[in-house]
N, C-alpha and C positions, 0 to 999 in steps of 0.2 A: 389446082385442087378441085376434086372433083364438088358437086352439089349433094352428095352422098355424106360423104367427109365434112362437109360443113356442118351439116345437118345433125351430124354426129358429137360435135363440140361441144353445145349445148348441153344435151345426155353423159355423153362423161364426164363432165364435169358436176353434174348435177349428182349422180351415181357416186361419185370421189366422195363429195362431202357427206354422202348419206352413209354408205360404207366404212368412210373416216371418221363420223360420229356414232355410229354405231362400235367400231372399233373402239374408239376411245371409253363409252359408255358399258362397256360389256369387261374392256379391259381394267378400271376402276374397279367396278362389281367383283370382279375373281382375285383382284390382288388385294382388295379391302375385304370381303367377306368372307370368301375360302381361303387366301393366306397371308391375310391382316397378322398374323401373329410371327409369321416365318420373315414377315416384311419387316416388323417390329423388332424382331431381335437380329435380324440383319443391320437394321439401323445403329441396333446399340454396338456392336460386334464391330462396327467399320471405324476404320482407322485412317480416312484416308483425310491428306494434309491440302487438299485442294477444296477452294472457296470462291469458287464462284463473282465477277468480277462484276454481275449483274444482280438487280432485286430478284427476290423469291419469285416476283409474279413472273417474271421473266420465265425463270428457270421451269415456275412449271406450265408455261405456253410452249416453249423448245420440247418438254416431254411427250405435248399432245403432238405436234408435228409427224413423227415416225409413222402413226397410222396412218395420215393424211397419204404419206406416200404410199406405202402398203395398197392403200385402197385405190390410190389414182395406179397406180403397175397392177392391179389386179385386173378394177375397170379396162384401163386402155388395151393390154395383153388382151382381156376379154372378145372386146369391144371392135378388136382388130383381125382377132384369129378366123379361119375361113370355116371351122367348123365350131359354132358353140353347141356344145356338150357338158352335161356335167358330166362326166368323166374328164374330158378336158381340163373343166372348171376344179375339180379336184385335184388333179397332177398338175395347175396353174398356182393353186392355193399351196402345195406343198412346196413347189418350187421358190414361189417369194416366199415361204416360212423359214425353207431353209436358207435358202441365201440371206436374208436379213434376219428374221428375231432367233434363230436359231445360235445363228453364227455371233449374232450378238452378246448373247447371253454366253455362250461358250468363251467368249474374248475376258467377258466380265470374271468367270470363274477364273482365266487365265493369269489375269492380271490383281486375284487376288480383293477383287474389290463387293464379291457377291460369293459369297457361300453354293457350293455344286447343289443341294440342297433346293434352294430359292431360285434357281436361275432352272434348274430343270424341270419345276413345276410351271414355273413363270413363261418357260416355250413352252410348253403341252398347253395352256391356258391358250397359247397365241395361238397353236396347230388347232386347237377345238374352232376356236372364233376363226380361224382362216375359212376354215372346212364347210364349217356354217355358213359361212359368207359366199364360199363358191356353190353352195347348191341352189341360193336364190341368186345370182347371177344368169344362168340359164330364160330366166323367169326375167328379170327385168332388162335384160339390153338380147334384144333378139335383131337377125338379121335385117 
């Protein structure tokens, strides 16, 4: 492994967790403030027969999780491609939007467990904060 590559561990992992908190912090903010109410009657609306075999606190550290990944596949993708660009950084952001919180929320509506309603406001929240997130990408992991 090169001295470059070493050197580089540090920084993405440092960029994960700021990314990954920001994610999380951003993603709170739009499902409690702008659609606190569509979340709320999602809530009441679900019917689903499955509980959880762990505590609450549990359940919702497993929530925060998904960003973490988001933002480390954002970083490293980033962090590794030979040209950083935002435009890169944007068809980077779109690409892990789609492959995971996209496709996520699509499965949920699938499967009947989230309202088409909630789940496609819920990605467009994710595709804003992706998008956001790739244009200061550019700006903090440079060649």
């Amino acid at each position: 492994m090169s001295d470059q590559s070493e050197n580089a561990r540090p920084r993405i992992l440092l960029w994960t967790v700021v990314f990954g908190l920001g994610f999380n912090i951003l993603g709170w903010l739009g499902n409690n403030l702008l659609l606190g109410q569509l979340w709320d009657a999602a809530g009441e609306a679900a019917q689903m027969g499955f509980t959880p075999p762990w505590p609450p606190i549990v359940k919702e550290l497993v929530s925060l999780v998904s960003d973490f990944i988001y933002a480390f596949a954002m970083v490293w993708l980033f962090a590794n491609a030979r040209r950083k660009t935002v435009a890169f950084a944007l068809k980077l952001a779109f690409v892990i939007w789609l492959a995971g919180a996209a496709l996520v929320y699509l499965v949920l509506v699938n499967l009947g467990f989230l309202p088409a309603e909630i789940s496609l406001k819920t990605a467009i929240l994710a595709l804003i904060i992706f998008l956001a997130a790739a244009l200061l990408l550019p700006l903090v992991i440079k060649n």
